[in-house]
Structure formats: structure tokens, C-alpha cells
C-alpha positions as a printed Julia matrix, in Angstrom:
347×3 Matrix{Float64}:
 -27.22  -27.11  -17.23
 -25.89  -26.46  -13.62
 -22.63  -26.75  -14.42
 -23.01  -24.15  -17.05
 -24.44  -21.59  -15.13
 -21.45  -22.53  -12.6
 -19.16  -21.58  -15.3
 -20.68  -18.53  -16.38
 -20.93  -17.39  -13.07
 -17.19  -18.3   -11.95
 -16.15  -15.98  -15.36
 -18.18  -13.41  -14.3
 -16.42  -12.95  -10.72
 -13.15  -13.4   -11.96
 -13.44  -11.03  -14.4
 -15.19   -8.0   -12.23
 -12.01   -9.08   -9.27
  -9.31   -8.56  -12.16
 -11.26   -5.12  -13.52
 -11.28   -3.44   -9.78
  -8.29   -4.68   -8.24
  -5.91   -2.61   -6.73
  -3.52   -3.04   -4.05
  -2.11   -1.43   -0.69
  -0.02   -4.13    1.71
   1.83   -7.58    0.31
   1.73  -10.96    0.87
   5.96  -11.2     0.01
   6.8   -12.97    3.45
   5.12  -16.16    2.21
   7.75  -16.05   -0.85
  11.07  -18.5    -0.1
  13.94  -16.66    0.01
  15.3   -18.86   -2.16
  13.13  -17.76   -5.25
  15.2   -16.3    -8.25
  11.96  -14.76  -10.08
   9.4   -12.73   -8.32
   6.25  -10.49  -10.7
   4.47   -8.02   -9.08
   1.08   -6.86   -9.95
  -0.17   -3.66   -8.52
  -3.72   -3.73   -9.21
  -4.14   -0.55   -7.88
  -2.21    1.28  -11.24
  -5.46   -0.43  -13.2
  -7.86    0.73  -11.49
  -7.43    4.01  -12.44
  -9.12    2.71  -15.63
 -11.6     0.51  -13.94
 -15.3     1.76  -15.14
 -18.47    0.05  -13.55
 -20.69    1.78  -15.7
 -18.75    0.15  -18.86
 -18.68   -3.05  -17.47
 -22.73   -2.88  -16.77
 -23.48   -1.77  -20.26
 -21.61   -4.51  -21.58
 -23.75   -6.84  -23.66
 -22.14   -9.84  -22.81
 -21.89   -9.19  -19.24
 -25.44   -8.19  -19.49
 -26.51  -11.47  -21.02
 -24.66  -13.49  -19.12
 -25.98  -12.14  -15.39
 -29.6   -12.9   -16.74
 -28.6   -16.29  -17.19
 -26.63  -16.4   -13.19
 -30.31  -14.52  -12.14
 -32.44  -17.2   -13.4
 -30.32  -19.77  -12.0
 -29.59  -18.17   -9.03
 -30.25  -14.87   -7.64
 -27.65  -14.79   -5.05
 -24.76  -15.17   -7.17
 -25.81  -12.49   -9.47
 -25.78  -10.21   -6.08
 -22.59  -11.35   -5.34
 -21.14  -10.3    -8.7
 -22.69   -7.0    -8.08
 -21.41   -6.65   -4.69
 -18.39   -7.09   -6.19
 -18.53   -4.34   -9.05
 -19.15   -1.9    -6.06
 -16.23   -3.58   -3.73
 -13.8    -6.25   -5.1
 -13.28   -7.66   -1.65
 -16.26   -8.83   -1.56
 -15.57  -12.69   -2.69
 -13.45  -12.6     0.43
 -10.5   -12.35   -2.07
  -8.2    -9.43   -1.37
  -7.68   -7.97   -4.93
  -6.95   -4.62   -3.0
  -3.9    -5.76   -2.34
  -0.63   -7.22   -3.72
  -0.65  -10.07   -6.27
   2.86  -12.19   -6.3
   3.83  -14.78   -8.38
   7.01  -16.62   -8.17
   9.39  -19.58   -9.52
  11.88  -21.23   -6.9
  13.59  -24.34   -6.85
  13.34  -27.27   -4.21
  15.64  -30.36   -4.65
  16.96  -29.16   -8.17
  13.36  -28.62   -9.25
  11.07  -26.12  -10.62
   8.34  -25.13   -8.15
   6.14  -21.86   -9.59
   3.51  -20.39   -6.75
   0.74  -17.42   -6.96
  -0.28  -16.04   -3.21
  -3.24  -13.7    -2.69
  -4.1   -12.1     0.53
  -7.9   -13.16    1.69
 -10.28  -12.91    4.34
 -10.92  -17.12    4.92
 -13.97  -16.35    6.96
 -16.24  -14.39    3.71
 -14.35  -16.61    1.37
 -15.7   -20.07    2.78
 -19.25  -18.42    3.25
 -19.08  -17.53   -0.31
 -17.74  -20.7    -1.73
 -20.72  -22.64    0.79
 -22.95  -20.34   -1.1
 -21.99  -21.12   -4.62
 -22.13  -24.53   -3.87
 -25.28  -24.59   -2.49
 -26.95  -22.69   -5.1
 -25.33  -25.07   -7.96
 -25.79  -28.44   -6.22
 -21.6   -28.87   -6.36
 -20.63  -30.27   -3.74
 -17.31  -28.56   -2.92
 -16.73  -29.08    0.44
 -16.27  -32.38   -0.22
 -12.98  -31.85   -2.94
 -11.38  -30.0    -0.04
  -9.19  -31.35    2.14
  -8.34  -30.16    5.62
  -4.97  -30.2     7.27
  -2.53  -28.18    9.66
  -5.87  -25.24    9.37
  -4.88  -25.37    5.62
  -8.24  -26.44    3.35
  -7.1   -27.37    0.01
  -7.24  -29.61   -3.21
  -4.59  -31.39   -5.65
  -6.82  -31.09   -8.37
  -3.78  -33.41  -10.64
  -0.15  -34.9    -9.84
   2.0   -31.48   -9.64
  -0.49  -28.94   -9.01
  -2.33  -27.65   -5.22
  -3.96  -25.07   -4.29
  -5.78  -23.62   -0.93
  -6.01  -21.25    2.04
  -4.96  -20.64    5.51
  -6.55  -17.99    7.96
  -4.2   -15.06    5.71
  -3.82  -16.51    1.88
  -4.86  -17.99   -1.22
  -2.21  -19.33   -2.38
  -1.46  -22.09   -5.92
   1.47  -24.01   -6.37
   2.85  -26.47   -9.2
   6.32  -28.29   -9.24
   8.03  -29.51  -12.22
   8.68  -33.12  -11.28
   4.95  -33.72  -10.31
   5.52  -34.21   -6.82
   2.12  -33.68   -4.31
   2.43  -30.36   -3.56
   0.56  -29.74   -0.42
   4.46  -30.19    1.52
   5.27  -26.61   -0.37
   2.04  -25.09    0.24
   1.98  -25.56    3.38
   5.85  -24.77    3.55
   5.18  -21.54    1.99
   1.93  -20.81    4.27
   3.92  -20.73    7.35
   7.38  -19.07    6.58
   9.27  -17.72    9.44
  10.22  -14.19    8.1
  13.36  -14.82    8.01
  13.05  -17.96    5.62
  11.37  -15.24    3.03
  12.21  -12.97    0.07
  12.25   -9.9     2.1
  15.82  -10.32    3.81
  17.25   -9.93    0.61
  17.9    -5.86    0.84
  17.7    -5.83   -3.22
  14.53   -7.61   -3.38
  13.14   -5.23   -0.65
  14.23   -2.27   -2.67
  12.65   -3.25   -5.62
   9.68   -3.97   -3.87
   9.1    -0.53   -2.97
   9.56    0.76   -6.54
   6.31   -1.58   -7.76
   4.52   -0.13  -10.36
   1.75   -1.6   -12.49
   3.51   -4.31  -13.86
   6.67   -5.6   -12.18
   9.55   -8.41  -12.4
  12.23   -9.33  -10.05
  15.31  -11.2   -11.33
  18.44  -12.65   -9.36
  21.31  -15.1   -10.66
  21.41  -16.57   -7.04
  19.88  -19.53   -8.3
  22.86  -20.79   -9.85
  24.04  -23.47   -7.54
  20.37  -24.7    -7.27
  19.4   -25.68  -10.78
  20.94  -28.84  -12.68
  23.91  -27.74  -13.93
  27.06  -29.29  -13.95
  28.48  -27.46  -10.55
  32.19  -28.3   -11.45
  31.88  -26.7   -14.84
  30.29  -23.42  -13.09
  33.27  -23.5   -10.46
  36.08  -23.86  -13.58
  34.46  -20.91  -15.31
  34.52  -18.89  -11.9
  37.99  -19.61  -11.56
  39.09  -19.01  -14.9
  37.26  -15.66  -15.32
  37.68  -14.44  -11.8
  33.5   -13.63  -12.18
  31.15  -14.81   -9.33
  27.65  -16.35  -11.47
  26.29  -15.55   -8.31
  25.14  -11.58   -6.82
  23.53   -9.98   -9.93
  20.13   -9.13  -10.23
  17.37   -7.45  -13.09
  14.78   -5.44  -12.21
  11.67   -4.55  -14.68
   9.23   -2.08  -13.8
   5.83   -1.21  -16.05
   4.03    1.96  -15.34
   0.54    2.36  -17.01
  -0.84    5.92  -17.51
  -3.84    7.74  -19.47
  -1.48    9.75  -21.33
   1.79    7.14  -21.11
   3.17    3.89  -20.49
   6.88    4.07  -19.02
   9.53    0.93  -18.84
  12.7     0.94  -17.11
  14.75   -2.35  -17.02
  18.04   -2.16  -14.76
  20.64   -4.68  -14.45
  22.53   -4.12  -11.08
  25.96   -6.79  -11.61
  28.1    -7.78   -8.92
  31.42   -6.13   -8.0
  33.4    -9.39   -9.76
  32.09   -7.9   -13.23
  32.18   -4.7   -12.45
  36.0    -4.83  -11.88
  36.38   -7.41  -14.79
  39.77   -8.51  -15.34
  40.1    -8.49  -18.79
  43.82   -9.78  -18.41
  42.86  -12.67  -16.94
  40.27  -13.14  -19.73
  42.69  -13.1   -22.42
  45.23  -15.32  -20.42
  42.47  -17.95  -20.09
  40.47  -17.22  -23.34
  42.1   -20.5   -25.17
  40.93  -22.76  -21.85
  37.32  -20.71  -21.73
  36.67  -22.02  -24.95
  37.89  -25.79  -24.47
  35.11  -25.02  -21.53
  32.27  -23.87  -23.78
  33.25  -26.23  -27.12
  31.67  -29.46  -25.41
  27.68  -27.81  -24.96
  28.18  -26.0   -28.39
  29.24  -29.21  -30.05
  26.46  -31.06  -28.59
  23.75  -28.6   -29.32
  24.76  -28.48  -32.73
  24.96  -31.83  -33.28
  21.8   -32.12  -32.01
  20.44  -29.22  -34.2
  22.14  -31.54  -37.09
  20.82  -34.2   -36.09
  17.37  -32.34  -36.24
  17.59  -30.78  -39.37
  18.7   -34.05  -41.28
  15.98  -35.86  -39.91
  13.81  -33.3   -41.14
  15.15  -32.64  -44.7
  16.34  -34.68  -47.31
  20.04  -32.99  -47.74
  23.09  -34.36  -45.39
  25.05  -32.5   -42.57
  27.94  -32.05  -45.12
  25.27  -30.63  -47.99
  24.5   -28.2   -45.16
  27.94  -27.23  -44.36
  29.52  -26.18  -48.01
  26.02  -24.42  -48.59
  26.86  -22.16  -45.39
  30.07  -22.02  -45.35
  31.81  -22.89  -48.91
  33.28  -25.67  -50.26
  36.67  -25.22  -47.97
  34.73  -25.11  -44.38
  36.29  -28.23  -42.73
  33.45  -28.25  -39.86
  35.67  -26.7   -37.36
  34.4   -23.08  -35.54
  36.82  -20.32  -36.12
  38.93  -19.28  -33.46
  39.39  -15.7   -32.17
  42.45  -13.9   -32.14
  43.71  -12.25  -29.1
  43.43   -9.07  -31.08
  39.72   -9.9   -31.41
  39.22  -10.61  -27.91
  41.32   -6.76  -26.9
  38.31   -5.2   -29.27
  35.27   -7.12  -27.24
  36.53   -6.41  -23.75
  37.39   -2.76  -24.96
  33.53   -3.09  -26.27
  31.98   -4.3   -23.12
  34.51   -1.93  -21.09
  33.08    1.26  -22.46
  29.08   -0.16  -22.12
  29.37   -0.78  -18.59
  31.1     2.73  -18.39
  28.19    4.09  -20.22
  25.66    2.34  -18.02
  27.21    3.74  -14.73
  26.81    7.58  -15.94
């Protein structure tokens, strides 16, 4: 039954932090500079619609703190401390919320860093346990000041003296090397030396999502493929960057998505496209040859007609399971197309 009641109560703090959170300073200088994907969440943009009085005269949530009271009358005041001041669990969900996706050694590593105050958080956890008989303190590990738990292969979390911060890497590595990598970046090593990020930052709305194509000679790709295609095309993978931003109102709800490309494709040279359109696609047929095949392989695995049933359905009797080739008249009309959308994009 105590580990019920531990449940309902975690719920119920989780869910009054997320209802009055809002936001002034960041946490971005623990984010590697390195990291190709950054969201934002400005919890300050929903608390405009925050509403204690709602929340209080919610059934459920009225249910469920009689059940926290009669286990334990402390954590039902500390859920109501927080309906008055979400900084209360020691959590700072009046400030900036980042999430983020890098990559370390041709990996995937994904972290989520929120600003605290260790000194109410650690009273509060010692207070929870105590009151639930769960004997946290003794899941937590301690080391370099950093007190934290890998709670399964891949996956960490914990806190230093400044954030919370969760991490989880795609091979399954232990993960407390990038938290604590990430806990004590020199500024330099962050996201905020890149000006575009920094630019972006200051735009945050609501809901917000950073983008860059840097990551291209980090992930597993096949790097002499990517330098063939550079050369070929004259464009740089590299330098171009997205930026979504989500604005939440009473009366509206505003999105704006900008793509900001580097000066390679903004001076295309569509020349040198058509010149090396036959070798671009010699480039490309390998990976679309393979996915299909595989996609072939799928399908007759899956149904009971062959690949060549499947081809004169789609294509006729006379397809001979080559792809059409465009003509360099074909290729004038899509550069001319893509010409005039950038053009339209820059007014």
C-alpha cells in the first residue's frame, strides 16, 4: 500500500510543477555544442492559463490528496505548497526547460536539464522517503558532488549544486561519463557560441525547436559518399539550420518555421548540377536500390504475389525494373522550380 500512495503522490507533484511552470533564466550552457537538436519549453507562456482554483476543484485531484493525507500529511502540504509556488520541490519550473539530442562517438545521446535548488530538493526527497519507508538515499550514488542513479544500461539521471539533469545514449553505454560531462561544461564547450543558436534562443516562445545540419560528419554515414556529393554539387551538407517557434495565446496560437541555408545553396550552381546530374544519380542509385530491394524483399515475405507480379501491376506489362531517367530538359524545369522558391522565400 506504501508504494501506492508513493505513486499517487509523485503524480500529484509532477502534475501541479508542469501546470505552474514558467520560466525566466536558462540552463543552455550545460548543452554540448555539439548538439544538432535543441526544444525549448517556456513554461512561463502556460502559465498564463494556469488556474489553482481549477486544479483544487478537480475531483480526481481531490480524491487523490485524501488518500496522500491519510498516508501522510506532509506530502499533501508539499503538493499544496507547490500549487501556491512551483519552486517549492526545489525544482526550478520557473525557469527554462531544455531538451536535447547530440552525438558522442557516432552515437545517439538525448539529455533533459532543469535548473534546481539541490539544498530544498534533497530535504524534500529525505522527506518523501521518510514518510513512505523508501529508502532512497540508498539508490543514489555520490560522485565528483554529483548524486545520481542508472536506474538501467543506457539511462542516468541526477544533480549537481545547479541542475537536474537525465541522460540516455543509444548504444547503452553507463551514462554517468556524459552527465557528468554535461554538468561541468566550460562555456565555451556549450551551445551558446553558436551565434544562430543564441539568436534563436532569444526568440523562445511557448513551444520551441532548434535544428542544425552540423551534425553531418558525426553520425554513421558513409563520409566519402557525403564528400563526393559535396564535390559534385558544389553544396556544403554542413551550415544550415531550422528554427520552429510555438506561441500559445487565449485568443491564438501562432507558428513560424524558418529555414536559414548556407551561402553554398543559396548561390546554387545549377550548371554544375546539370553537368554532374548523370554521376549524382550513379551516387544515389546504390541506397535506392537497396531500400527497395529491401522493401521487396518485405512485401514478398508478407504477401503471396512475387516481385515481378508487383512490378507489371504498377507499372505495365513493358516496365523492365529499371527507374526512369531524367532528361536534362527535366532537370532545367526543377532548378528553374527551386530557383524561383528560394527567391520567393528571401522577399
Amino acid at each position: 500500500m506504501k508504494n501506492l500512495k508513493l505513486t499517487t503522490t509523485i503524480v500529484l507533484v509532477v502534475l501541479v510543477a508542469v501546470l505552474f511552470s514558467s520560466c525566466s533564466d536558462n540552463t543552455a550552457n550545460h548543452i554540448p555544442k555539439d548538439a544538432f537538436a535543441v526544444m525549448v519549453i517556456d513554461g512561463s507562456e502556460f502559465e498564463k492559463f494556469a488556474d489553482p482554483d481549477f486544479v483544487k476543484n478537480n475531483e480526481e485531484y481531490n480524491e487523490a490528496m485524501k488518500q496522500v493525507e491519510n498516508e501522510s500529511k506532509k506530502a499533501a502540504e508539499l503538493i499544496e505548497k507547490m500549487l501556491k509556488n512551483p519552486d517549492a520541490s526545489g525544482i526550478m519550473l520557473t525557469e527554462k526547460m531544455y531538451a536535447f539530442a547530440t552525438v558522442e562517438n557516432k552515437e545517439m545521446v538525448f539529455g533533459c536539464i532543469i535548473p534546481i535548488q539541490r539544498k530544498k530538493l534533497e530535504e524534500n526527497i529525505d522527506l518523501i522517503a521518510e514518510e513512505f519507508n523508501v529508502p532512497i538515499s540508498m539508490l543514489m550514488e555520490t560522485k565528483d558532488d554529483i548524486q545520481y542513479m542508472e536506474p538501467e544500461k543506457g539511462m542516468a539521471f541526477g544533480w549537481n549544486d545547479d541542475v537536474f539533469m537525465f541522460v540516455a545514449a543509444e548504444n547503452g553505454e553507463a551514462c554517468f561519463d556524459f552527465l557528468s560531462k554535461y554538468m561541468n561544461l566550460d562555456k565555451k564547450e556549450s551551445i551558446t557560441t553558436d551565434k544562430d543558436f543564441k539568436k534563436f534562443d532569444e526568440n523562445c516562445t511557448a513551444f520551441n525547436l532548434w535544428v542544425s545540419s552540423n551534425v553531418v560528419d558525426k553520425i554513421d554515414l558513409e563520409i566519402d559518399a557525403i564528400k563526393q556529393f559535396e564535390d559534385l554539387t558544389g553544396i556544403k551538407l554542413a551550415g544550415n539550420y531550422g528554427h520552429v517557434h510555438l506561441d500559445i495565446q487565449k485568443d491564438e496560437i501562432t507558428f513560424i518555421s524558418t529555414m536559414k541555408f548556407n551561402e553554398s545553396i543559396q548561390n546554387i550552381d545549377k550548371k554544375k548540377l546539370m553537368d554532374n546530374a548523370e554521376k549524382l544519380m550513379e551516387l544515389f542509385a546504390d541506397p535506392i536500390n537497396e531500400g527497395m530491394n529491401l522493401f521487396g524483399g518485405m512485401a514478398s515475405q508478407n504477401n503471396d504475389y512475387s516481385n515481378e507480379e508487383w512490378d507489371e501491376e504498377d507499372y505495365g506489362e513493358d516496365y523492365d525494373g529499371d527507374y526512369p531517367e531524367m532528361t536534362e530538359e527535366e532537370w532545367e524545369a526543377l532548378l528553374q522550380e527551386l530557383e524561383v522558391e528560394m527567391t520567393e522565400e528571401d522577399m
